[in-house]
PyMOL Python script that loads the backbone (N, CA, C, O; Angstrom):
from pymol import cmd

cmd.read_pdbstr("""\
ATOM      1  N   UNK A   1     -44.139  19.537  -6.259  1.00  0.00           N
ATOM      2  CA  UNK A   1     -43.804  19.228  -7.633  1.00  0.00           C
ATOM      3  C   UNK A   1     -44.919  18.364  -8.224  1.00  0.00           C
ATOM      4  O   UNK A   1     -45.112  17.209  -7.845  1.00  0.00           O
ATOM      5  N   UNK A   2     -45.608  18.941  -9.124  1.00  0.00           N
ATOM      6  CA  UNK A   2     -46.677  18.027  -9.741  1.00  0.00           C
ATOM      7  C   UNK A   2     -46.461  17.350 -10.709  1.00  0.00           C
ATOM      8  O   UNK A   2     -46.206  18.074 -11.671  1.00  0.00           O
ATOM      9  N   UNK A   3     -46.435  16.404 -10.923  1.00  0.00           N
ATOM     10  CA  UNK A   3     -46.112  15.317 -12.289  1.00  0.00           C
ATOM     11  C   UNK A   3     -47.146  15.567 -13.235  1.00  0.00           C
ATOM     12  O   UNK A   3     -48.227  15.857 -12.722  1.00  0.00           O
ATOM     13  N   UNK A   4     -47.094  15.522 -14.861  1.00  0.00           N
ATOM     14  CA  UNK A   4     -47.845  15.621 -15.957  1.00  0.00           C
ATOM     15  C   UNK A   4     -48.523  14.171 -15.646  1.00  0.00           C
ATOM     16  O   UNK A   4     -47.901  13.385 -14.932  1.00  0.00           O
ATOM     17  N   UNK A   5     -49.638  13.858 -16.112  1.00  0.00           N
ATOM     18  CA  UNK A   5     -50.474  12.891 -16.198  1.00  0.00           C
ATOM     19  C   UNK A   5     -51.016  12.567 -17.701  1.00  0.00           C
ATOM     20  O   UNK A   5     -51.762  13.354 -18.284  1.00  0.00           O
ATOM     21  N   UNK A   6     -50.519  11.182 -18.350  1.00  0.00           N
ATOM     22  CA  UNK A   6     -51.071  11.414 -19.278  1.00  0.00           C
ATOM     23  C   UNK A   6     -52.180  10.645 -19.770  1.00  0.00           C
ATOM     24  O   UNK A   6     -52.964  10.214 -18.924  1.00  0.00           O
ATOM     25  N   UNK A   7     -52.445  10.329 -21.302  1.00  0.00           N
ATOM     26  CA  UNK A   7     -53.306   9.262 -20.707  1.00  0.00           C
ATOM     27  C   UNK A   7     -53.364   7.408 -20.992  1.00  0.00           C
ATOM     28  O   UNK A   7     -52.551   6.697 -21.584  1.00  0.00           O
ATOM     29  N   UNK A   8     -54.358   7.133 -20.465  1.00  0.00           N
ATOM     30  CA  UNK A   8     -54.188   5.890 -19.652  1.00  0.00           C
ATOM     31  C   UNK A   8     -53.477   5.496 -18.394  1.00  0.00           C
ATOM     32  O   UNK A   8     -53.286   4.401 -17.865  1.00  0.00           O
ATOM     33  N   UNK A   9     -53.046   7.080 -17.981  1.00  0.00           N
ATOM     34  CA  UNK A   9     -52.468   6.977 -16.238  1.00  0.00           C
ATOM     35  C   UNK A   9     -53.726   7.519 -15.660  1.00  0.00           C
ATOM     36  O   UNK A   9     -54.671   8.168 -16.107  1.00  0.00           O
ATOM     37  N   UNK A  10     -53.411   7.041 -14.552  1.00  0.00           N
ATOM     38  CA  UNK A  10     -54.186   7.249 -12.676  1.00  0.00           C
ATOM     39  C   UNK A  10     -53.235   8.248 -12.057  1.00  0.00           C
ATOM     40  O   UNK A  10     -52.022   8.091 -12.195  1.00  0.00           O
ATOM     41  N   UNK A  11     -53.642   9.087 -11.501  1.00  0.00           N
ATOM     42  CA  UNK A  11     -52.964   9.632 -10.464  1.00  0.00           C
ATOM     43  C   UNK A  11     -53.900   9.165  -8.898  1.00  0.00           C
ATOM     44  O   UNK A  11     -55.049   8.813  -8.633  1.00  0.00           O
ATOM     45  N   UNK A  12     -52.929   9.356  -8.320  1.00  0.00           N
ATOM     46  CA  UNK A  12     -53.482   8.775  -6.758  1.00  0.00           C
ATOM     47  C   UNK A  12     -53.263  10.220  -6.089  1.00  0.00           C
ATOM     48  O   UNK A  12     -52.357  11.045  -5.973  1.00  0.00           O
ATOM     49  N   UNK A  13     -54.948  10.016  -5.621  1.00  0.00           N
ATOM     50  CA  UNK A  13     -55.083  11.383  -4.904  1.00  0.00           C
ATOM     51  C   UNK A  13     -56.205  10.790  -3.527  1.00  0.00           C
ATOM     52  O   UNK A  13     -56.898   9.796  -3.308  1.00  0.00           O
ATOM     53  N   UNK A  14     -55.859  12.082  -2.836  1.00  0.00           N
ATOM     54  CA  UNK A  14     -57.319  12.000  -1.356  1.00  0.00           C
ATOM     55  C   UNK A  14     -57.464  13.012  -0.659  1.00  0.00           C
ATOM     56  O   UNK A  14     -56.763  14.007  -0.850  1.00  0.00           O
ATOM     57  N   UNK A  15     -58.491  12.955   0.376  1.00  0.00           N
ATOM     58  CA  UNK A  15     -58.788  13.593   0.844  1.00  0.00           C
ATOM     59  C   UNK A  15     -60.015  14.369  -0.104  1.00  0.00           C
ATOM     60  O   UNK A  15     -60.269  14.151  -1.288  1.00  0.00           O
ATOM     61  N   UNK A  16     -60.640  15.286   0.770  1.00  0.00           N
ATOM     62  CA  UNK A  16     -61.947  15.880   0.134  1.00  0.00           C
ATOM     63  C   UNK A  16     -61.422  16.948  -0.985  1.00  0.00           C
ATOM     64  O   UNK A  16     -62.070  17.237  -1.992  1.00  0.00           O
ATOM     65  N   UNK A  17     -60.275  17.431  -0.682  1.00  0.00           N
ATOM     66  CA  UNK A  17     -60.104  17.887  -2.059  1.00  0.00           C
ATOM     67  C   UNK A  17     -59.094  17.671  -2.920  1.00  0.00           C
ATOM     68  O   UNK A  17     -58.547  18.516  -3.628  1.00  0.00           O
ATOM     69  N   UNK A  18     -58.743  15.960  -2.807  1.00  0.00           N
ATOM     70  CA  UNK A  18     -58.142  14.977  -3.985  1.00  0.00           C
ATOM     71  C   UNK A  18     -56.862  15.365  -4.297  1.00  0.00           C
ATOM     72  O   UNK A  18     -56.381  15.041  -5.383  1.00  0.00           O
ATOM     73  N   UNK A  19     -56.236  16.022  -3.488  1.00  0.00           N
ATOM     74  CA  UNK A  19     -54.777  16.183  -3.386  1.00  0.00           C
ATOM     75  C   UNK A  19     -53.632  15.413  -3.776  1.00  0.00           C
ATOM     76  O   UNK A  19     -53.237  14.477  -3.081  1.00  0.00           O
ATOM     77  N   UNK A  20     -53.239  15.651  -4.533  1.00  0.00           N
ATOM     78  CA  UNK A  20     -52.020  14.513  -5.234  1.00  0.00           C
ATOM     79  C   UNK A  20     -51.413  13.771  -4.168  1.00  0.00           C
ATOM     80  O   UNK A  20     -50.727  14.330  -3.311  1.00  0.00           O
ATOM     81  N   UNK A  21     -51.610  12.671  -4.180  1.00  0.00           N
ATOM     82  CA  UNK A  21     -50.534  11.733  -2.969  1.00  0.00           C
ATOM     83  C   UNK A  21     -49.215  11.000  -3.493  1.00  0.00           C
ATOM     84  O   UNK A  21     -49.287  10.837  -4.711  1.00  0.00           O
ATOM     85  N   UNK A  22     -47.847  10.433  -2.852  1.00  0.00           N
ATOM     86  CA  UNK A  22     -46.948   9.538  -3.290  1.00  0.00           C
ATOM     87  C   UNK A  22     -47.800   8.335  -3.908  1.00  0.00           C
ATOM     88  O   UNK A  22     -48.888   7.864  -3.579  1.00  0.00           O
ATOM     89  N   UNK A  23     -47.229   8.132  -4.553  1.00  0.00           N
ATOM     90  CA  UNK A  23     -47.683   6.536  -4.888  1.00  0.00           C
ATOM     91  C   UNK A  23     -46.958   5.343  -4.072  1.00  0.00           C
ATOM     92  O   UNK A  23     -45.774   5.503  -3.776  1.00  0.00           O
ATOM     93  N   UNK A  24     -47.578   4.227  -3.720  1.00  0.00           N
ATOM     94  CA  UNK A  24     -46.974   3.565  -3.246  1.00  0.00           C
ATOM     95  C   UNK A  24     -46.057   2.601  -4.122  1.00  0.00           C
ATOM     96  O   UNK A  24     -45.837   2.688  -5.330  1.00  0.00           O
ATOM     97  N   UNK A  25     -45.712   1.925  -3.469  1.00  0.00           N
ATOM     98  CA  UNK A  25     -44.522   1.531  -4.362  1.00  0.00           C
ATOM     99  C   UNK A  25     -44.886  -0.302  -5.057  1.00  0.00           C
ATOM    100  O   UNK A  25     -43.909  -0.979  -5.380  1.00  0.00           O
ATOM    101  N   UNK A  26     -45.999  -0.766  -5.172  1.00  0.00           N
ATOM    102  CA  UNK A  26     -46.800  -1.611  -5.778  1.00  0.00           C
ATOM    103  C   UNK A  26     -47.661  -0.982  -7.010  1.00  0.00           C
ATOM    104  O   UNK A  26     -48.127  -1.745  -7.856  1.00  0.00           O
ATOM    105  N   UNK A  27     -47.873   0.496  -7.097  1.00  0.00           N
ATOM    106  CA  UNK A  27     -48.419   1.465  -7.638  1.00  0.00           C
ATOM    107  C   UNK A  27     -47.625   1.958  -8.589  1.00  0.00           C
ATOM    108  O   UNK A  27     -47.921   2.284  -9.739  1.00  0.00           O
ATOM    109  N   UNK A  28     -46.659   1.989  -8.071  1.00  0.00           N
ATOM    110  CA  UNK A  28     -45.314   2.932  -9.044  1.00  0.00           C
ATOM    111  C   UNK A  28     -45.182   1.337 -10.046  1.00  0.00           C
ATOM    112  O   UNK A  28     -45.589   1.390 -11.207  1.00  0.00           O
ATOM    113  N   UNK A  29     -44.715   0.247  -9.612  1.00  0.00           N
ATOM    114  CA  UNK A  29     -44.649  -1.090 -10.492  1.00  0.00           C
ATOM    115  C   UNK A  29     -45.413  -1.153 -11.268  1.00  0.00           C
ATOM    116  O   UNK A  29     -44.822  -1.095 -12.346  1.00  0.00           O
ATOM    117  N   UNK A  30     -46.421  -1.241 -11.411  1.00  0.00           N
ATOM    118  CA  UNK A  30     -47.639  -1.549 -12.261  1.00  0.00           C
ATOM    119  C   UNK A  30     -48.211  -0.944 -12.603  1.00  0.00           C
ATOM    120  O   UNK A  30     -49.219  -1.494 -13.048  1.00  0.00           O
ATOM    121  N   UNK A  31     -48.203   0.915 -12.780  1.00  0.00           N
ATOM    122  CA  UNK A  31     -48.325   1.537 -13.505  1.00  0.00           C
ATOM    123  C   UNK A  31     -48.242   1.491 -15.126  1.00  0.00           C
ATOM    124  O   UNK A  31     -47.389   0.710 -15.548  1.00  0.00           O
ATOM    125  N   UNK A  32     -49.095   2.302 -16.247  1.00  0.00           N
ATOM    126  CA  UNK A  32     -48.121   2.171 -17.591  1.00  0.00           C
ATOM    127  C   UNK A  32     -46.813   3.495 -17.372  1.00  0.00           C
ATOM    128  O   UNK A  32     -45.845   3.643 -18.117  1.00  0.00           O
ATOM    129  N   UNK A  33     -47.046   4.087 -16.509  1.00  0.00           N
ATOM    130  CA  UNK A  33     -46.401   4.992 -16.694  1.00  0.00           C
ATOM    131  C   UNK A  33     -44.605   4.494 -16.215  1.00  0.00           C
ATOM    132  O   UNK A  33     -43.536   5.094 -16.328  1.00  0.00           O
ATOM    133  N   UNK A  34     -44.964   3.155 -15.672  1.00  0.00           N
ATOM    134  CA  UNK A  34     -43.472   2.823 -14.823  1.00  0.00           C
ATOM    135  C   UNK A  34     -42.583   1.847 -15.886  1.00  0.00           C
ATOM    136  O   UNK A  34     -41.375   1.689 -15.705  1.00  0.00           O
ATOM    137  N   UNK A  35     -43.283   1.224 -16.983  1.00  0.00           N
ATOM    138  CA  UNK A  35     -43.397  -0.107 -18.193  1.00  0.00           C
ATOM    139  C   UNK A  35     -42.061   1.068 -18.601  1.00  0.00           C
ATOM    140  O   UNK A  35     -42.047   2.267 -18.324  1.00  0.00           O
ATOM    141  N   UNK A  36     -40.894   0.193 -19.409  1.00  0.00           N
ATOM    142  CA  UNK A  36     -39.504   0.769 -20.316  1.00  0.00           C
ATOM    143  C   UNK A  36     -40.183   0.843 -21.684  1.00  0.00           C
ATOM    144  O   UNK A  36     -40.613  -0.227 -22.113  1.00  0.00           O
ATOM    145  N   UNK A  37     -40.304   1.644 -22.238  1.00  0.00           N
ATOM    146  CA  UNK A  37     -40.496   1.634 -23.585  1.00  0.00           C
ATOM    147  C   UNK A  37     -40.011   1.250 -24.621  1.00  0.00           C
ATOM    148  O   UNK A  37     -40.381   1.124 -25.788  1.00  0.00           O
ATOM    149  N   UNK A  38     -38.956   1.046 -23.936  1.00  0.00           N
ATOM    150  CA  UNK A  38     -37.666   0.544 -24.994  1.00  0.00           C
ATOM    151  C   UNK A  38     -38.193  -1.282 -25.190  1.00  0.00           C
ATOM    152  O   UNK A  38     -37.800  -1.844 -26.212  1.00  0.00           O
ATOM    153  N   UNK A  39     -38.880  -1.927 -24.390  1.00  0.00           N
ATOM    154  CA  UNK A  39     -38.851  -3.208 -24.069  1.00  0.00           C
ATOM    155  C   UNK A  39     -39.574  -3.472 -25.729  1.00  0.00           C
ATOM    156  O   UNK A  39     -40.174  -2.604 -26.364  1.00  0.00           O
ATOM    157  N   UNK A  40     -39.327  -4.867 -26.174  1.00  0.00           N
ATOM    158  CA  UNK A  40     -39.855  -5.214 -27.353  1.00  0.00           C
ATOM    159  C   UNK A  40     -41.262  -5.579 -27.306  1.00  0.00           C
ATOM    160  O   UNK A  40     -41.856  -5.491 -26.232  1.00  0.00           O
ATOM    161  N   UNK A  41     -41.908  -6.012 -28.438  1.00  0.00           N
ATOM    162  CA  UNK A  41     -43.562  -5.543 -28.140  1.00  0.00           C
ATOM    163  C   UNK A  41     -43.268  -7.401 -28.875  1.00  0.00           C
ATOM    164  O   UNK A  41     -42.279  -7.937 -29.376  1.00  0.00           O
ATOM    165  N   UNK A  42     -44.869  -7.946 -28.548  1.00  0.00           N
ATOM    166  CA  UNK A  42     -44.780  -8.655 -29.236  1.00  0.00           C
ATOM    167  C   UNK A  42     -44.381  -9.875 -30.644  1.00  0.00           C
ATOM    168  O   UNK A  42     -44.047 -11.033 -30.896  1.00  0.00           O
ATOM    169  N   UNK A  43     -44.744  -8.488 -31.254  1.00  0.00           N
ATOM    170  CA  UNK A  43     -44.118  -8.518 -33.305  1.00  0.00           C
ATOM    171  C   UNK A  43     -43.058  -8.662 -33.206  1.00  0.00           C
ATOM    172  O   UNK A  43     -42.554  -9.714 -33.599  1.00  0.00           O
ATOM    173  N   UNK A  44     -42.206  -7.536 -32.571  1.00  0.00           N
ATOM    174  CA  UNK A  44     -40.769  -7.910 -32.390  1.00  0.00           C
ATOM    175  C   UNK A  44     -39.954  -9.093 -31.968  1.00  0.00           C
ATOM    176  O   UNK A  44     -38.767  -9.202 -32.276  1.00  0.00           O
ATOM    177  N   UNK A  45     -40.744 -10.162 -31.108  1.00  0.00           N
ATOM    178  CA  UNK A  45     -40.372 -10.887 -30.409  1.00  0.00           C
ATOM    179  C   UNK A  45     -40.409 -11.959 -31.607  1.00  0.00           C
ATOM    180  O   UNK A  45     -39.414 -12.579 -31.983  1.00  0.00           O
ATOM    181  N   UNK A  46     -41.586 -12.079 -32.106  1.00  0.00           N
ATOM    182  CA  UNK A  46     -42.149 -13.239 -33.045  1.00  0.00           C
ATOM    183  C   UNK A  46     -41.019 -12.773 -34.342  1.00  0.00           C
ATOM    184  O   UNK A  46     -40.149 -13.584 -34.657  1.00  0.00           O
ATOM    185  N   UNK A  47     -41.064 -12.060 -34.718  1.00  0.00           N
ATOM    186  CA  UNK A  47     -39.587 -11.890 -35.974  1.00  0.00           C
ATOM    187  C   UNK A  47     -38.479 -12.348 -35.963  1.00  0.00           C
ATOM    188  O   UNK A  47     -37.871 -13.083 -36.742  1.00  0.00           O
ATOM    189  N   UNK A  48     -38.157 -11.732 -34.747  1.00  0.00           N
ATOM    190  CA  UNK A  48     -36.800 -12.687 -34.125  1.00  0.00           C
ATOM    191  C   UNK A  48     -36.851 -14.172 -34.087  1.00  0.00           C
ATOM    192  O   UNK A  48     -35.936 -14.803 -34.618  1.00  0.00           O
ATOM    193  N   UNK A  49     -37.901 -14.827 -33.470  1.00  0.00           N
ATOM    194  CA  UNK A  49     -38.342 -16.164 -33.929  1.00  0.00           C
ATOM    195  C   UNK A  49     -37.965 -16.452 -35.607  1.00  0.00           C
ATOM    196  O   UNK A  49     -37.152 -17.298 -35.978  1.00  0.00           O
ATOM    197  N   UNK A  50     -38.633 -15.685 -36.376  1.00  0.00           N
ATOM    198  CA  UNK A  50     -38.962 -16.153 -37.463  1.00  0.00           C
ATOM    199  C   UNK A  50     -37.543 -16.410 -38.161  1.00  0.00           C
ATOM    200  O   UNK A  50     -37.253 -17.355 -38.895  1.00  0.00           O
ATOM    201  N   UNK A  51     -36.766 -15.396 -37.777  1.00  0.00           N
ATOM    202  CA  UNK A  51     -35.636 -15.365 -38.499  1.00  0.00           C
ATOM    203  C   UNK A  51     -34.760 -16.258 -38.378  1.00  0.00           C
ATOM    204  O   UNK A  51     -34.086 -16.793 -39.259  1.00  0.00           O
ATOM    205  N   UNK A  52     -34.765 -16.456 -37.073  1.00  0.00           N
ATOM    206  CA  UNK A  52     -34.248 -17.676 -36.043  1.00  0.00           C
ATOM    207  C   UNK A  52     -34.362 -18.899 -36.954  1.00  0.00           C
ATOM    208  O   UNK A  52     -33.395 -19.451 -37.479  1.00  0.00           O
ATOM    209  N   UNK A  53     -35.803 -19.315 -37.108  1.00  0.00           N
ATOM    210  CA  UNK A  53     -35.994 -20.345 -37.704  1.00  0.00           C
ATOM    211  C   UNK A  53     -35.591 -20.654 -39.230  1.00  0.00           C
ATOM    212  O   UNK A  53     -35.709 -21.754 -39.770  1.00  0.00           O
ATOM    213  N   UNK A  54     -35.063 -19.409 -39.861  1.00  0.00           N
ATOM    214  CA  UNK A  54     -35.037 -19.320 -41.228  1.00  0.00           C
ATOM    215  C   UNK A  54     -33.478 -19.404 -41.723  1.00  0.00           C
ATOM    216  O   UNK A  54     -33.034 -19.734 -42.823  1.00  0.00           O
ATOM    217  N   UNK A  55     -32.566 -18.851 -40.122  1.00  0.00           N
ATOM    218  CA  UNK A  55     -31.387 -19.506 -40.275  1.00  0.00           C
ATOM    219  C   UNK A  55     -31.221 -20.599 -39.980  1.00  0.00           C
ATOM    220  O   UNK A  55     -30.066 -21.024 -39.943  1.00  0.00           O
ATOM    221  N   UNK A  56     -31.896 -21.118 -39.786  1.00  0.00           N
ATOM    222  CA  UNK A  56     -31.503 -22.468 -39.036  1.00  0.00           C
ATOM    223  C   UNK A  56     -31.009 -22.806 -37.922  1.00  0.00           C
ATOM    224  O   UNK A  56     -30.382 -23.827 -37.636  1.00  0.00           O
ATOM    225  N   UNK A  57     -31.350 -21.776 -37.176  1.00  0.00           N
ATOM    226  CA  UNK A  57     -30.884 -21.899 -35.451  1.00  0.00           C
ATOM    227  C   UNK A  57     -31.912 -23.104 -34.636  1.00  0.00           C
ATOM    228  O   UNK A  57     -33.099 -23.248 -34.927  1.00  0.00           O
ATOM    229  N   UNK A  58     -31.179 -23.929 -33.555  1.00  0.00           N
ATOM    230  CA  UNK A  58     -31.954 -24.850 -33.240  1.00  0.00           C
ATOM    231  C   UNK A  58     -33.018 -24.385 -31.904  1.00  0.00           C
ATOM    232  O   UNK A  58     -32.687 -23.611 -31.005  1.00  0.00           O
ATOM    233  N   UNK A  59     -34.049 -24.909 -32.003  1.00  0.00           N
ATOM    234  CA  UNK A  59     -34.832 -24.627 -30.848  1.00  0.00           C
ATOM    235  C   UNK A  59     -34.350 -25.109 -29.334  1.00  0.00           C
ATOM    236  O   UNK A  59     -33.970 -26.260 -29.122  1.00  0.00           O
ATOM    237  N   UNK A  60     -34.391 -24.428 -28.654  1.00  0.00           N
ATOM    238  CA  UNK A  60     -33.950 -24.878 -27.322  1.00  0.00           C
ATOM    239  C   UNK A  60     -35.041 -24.652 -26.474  1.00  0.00           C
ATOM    240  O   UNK A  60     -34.757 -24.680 -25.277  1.00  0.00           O
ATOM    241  N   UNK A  61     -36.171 -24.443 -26.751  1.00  0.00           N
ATOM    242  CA  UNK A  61     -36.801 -24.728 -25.560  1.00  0.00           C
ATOM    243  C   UNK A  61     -37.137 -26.001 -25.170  1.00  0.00           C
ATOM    244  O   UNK A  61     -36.442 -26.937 -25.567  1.00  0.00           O
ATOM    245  N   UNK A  62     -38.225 -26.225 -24.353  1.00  0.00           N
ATOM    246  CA  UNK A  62     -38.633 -27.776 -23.599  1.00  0.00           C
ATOM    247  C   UNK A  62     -40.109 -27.895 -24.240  1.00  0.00           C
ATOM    248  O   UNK A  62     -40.933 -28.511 -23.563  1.00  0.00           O
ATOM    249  N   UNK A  63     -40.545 -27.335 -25.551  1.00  0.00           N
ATOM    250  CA  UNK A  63     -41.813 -27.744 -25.555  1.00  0.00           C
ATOM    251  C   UNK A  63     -42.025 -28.992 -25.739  1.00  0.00           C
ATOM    252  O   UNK A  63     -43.002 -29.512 -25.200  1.00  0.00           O
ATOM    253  N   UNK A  64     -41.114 -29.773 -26.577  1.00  0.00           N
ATOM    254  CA  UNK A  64     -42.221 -30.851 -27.122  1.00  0.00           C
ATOM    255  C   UNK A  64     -41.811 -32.174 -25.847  1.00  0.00           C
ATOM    256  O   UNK A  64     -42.390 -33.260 -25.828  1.00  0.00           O
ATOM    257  N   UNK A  65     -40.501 -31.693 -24.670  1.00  0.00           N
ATOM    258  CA  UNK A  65     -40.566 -32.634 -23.514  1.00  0.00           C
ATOM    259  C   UNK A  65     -41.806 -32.085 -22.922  1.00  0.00           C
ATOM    260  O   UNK A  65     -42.622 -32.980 -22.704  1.00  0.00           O
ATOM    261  N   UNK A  66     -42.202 -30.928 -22.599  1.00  0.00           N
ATOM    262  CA  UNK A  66     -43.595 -30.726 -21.617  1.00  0.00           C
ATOM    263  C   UNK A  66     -44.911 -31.266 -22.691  1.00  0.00           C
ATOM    264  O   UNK A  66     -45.792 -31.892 -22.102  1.00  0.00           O
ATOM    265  N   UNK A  67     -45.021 -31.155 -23.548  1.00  0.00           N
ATOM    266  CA  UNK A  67     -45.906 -31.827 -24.646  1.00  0.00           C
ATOM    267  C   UNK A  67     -46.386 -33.496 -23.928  1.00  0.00           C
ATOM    268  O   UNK A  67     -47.448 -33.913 -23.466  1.00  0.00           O
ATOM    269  N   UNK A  68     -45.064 -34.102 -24.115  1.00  0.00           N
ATOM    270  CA  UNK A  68     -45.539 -35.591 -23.992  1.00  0.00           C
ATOM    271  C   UNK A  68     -45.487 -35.865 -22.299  1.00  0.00           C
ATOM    272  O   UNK A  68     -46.026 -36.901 -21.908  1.00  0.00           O
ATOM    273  N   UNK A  69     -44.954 -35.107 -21.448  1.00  0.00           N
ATOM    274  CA  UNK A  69     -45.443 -34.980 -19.877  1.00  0.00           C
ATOM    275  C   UNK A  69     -46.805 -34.720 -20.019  1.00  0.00           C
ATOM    276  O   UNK A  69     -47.606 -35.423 -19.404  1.00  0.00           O
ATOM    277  N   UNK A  70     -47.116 -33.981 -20.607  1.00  0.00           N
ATOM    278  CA  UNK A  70     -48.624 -33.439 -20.017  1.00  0.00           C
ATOM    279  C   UNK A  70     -49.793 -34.076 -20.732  1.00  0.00           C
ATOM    280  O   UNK A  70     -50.943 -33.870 -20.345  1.00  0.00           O
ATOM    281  N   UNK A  71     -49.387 -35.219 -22.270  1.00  0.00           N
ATOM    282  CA  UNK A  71     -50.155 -35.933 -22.476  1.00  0.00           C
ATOM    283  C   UNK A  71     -50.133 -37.193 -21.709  1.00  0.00           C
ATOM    284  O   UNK A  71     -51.090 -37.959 -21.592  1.00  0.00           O
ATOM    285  N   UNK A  72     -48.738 -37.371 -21.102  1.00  0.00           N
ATOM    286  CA  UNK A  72     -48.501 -39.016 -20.727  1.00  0.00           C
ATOM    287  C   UNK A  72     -49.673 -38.662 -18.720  1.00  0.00           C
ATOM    288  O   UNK A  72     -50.325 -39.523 -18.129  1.00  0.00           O
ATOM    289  N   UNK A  73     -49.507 -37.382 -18.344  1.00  0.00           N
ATOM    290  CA  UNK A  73     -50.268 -37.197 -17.161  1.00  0.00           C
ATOM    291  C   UNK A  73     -51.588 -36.716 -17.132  1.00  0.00           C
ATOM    292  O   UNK A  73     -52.301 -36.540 -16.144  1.00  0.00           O
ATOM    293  N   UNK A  74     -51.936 -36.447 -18.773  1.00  0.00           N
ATOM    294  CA  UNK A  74     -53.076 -36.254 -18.270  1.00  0.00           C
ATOM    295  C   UNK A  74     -54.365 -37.150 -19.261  1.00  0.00           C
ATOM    296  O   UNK A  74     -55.534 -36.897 -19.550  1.00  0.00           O
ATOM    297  N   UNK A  75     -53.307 -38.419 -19.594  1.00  0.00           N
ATOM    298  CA  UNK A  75     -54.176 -39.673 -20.001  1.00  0.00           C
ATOM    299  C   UNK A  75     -54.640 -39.965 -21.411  1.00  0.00           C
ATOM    300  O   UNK A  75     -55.417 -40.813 -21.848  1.00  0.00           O
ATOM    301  N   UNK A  76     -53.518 -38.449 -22.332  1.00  0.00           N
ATOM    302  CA  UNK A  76     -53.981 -38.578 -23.473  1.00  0.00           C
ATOM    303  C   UNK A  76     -52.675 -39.221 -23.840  1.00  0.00           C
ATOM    304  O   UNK A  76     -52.620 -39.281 -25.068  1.00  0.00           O
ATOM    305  N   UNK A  77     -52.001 -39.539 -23.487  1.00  0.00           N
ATOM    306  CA  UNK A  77     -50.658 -40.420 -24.741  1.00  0.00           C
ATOM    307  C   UNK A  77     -50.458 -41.463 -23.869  1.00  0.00           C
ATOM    308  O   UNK A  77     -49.671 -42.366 -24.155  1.00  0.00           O
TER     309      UNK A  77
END
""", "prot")
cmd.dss("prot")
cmd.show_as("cartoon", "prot")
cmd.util.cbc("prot")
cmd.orient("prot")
C-alpha cells in the first residue's frame, strides 16, 4: 500500500533502489504530515486573547510573579 506524498513531506525509503520503508514512530510524530489541522494557528490564539481582554476577563497567568523573580535573581530589581 503506497501512501500519497505531498509536499513538504519526506518519505523514508532504502536500500539501492529506495523502497518505501515504515516510518518509525519518532518519524510518524514529527512529521507535517502527523500535525491535526484542526489545531489553532497562531492569529487564532492571539484573538482569543484580544477578546479576552476586551471583556474584561482577568489574566491568570504568572507573568508579572516570574517578571520580578527573574529581575530580583538576576540583579536587575
Amino acid at each position: 500500500m503506497e501512501r500519497k506524498v505531498g509536499p513538504g513531506e519526506t518519505t523514508p525509503v532504502q536500500g539501492e533502489t529506495q523502497q518505501p520503508s515504515p516510518r518509525m514512530p519518532h518519524e510518524r510524530d514529527e512529521s507535517s504530515g502527523s500535525q491535526a489541522a484542526d489545531e489553532p494557528t497562531g492569529r487564532e490564539i492571539g484573538e482569543l486573547g484580544r477578546k479576552d481582554v476586551e471583556r474584561g476577563v482577568k489574566d491568570t497567568t504568572k507573568q508579572s510573579e516570574l517578571e520580578k523573580t527573574y529581575d530580583r535573581l538576576s540583579g536587575r530589581g
